[in-house]
Backbone as JSON, one array per atom type, in Angstrom:
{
  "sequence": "XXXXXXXXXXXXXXXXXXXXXXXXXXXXXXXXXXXXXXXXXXXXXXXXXXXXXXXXXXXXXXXXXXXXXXXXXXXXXXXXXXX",
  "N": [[0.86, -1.17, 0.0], [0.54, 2.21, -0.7], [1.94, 4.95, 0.85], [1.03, 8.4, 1.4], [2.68, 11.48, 2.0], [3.13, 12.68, 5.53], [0.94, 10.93, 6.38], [-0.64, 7.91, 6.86], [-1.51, 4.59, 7.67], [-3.65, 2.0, 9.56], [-3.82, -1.26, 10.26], [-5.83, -4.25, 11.16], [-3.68, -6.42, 13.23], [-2.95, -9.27, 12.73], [-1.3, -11.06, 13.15], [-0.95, -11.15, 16.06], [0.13, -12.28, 19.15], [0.36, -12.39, 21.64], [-0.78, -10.19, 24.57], [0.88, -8.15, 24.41], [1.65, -7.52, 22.06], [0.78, -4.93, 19.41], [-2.39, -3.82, 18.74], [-3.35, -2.99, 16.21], [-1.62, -2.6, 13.36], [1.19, -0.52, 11.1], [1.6, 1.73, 8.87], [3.61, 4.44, 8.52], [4.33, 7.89, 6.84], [6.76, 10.27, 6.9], [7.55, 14.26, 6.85], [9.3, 14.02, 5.09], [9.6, 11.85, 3.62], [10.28, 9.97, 4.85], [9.24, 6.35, 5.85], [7.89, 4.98, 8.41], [7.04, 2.19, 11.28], [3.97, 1.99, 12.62], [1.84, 1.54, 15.29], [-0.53, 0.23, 17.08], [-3.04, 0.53, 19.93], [-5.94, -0.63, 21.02], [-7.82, 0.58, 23.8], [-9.19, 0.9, 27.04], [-10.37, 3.56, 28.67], [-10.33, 3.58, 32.17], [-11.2, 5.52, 33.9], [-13.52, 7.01, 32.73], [-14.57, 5.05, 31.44], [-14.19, 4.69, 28.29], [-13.36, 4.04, 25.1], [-10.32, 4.47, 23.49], [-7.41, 4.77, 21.5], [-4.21, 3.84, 21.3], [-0.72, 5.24, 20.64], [1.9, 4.29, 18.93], [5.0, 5.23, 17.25], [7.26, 3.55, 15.53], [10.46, 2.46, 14.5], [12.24, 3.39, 11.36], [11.47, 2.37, 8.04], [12.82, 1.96, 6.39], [16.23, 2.63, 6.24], [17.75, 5.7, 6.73], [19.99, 6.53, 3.87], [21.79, 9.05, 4.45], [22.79, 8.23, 7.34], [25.53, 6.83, 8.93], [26.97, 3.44, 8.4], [26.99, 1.03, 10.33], [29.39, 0.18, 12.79], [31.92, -2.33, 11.62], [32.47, -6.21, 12.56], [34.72, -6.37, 15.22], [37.99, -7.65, 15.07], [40.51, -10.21, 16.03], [40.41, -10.12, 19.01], [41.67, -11.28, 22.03], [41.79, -14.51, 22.66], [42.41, -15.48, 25.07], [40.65, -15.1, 27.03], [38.53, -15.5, 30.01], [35.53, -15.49, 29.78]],
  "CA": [[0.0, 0.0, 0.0], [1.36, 3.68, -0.57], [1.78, 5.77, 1.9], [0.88, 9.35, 1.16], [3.58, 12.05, 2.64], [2.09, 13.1, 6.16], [0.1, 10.18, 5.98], [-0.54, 6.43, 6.92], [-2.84, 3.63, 7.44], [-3.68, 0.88, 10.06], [-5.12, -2.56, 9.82], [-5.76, -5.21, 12.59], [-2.74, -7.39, 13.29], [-3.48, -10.8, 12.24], [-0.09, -11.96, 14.0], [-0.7, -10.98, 17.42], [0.51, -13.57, 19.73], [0.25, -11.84, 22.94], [-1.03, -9.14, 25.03], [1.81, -6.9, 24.67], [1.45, -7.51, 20.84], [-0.35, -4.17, 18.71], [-3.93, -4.62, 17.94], [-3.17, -2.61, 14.86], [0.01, -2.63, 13.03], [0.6, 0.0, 10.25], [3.56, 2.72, 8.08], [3.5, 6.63, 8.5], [5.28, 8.81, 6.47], [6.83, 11.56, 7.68], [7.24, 15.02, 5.78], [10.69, 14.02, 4.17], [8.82, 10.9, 2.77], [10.67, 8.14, 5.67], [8.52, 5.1, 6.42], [8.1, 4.65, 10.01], [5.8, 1.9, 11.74], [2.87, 2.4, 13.4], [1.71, 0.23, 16.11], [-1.65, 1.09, 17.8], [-3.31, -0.54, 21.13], [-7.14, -0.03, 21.73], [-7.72, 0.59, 25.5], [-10.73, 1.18, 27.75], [-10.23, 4.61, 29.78], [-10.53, 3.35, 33.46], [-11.9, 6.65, 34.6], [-15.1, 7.1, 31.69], [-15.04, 3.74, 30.26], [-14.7, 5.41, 26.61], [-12.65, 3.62, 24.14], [-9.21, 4.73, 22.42], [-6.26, 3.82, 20.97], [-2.61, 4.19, 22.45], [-0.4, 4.53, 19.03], [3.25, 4.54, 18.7], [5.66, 5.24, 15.56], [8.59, 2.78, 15.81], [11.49, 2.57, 14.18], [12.35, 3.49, 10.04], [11.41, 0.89, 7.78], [14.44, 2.03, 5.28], [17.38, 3.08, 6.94], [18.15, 6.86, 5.77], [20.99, 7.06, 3.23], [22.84, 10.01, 5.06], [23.24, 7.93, 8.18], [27.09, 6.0, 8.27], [26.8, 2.21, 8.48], [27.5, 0.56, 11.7], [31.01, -0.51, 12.37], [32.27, -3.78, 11.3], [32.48, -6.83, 13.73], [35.94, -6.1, 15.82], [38.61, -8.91, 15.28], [41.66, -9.99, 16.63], [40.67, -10.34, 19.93], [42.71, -12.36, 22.81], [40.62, -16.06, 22.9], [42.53, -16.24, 26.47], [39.49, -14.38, 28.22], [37.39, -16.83, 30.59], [34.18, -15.86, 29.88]],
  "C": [[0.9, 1.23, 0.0], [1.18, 4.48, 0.07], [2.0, 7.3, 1.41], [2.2, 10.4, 2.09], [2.85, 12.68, 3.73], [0.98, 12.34, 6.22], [0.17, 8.79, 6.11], [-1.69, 5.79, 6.87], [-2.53, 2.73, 8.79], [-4.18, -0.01, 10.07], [-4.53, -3.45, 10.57], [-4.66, -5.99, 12.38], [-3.8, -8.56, 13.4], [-2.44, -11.26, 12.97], [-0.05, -11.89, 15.15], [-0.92, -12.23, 18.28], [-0.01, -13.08, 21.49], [-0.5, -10.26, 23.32], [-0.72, -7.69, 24.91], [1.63, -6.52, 22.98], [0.82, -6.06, 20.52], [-1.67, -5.08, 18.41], [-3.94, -4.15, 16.36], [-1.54, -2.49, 14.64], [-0.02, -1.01, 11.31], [2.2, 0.79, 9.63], [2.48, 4.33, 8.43], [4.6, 7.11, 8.25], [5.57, 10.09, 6.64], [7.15, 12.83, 6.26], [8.23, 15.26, 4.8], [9.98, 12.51, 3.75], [9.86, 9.82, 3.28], [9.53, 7.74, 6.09], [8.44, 4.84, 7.69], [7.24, 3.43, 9.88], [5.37, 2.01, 12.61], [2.46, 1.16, 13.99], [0.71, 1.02, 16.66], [-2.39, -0.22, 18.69], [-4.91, -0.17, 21.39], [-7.23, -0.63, 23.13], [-9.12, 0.97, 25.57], [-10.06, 2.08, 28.9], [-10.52, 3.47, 31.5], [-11.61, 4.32, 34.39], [-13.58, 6.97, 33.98], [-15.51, 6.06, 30.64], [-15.27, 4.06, 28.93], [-13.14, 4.87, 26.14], [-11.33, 4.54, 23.58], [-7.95, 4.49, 22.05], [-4.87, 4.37, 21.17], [-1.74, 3.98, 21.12], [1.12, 5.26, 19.35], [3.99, 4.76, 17.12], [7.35, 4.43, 16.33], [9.76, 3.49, 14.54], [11.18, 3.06, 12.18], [11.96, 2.4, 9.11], [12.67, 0.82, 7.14], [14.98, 2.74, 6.22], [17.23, 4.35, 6.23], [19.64, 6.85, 5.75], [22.28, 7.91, 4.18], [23.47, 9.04, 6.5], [24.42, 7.16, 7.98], [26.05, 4.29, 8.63], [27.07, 1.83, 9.26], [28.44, -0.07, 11.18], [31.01, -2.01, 12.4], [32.63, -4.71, 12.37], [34.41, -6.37, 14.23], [36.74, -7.78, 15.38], [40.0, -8.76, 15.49], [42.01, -9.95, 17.72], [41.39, -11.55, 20.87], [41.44, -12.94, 23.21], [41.1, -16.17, 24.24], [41.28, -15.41, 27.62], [38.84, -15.38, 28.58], [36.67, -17.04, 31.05], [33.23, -15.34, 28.57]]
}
């Protein structure tokens, strides 16, 4: 699905395994046109028993370009360590 700039979508997780799981899963693009995802939780107020939904933006889906690349595994270390 295409995500409009300023703009996303959500639709029920089908994979949710658990509690902690999203009830919705989803992308939002921000106004430089990165991919985030969207994760959203419907709740029940405690105080007025009125419905709504608790929504996060996670991580990038694409990495952005400008950022460097994480460094390469280290090697060469001393195997006499004993643990």
């Amino acid at each position: 699905m295409e995500v409009r700039v300023n703009s996303g979508f959500l639709m029920k997780n089908t994979k949710k395994e658990s509690e902690t799981h999203p009830d919705y899963t989803g992308t939002w693009a921000d106004d430089d046109g990165t991919e985030y995802y969207l994760n959203a939780w419907l709740n029940t107020s405690s105080k007025s028993g009125s419905k709504y939904f608790k929504i996060t933006r996670g991580k990038a889906k694409v990495p952005r370009q400008d950022v460097a690349p994480a460094p390469a595994a280290v090697t060469g270390l001393d195997d006499d360590i004993p643990f």
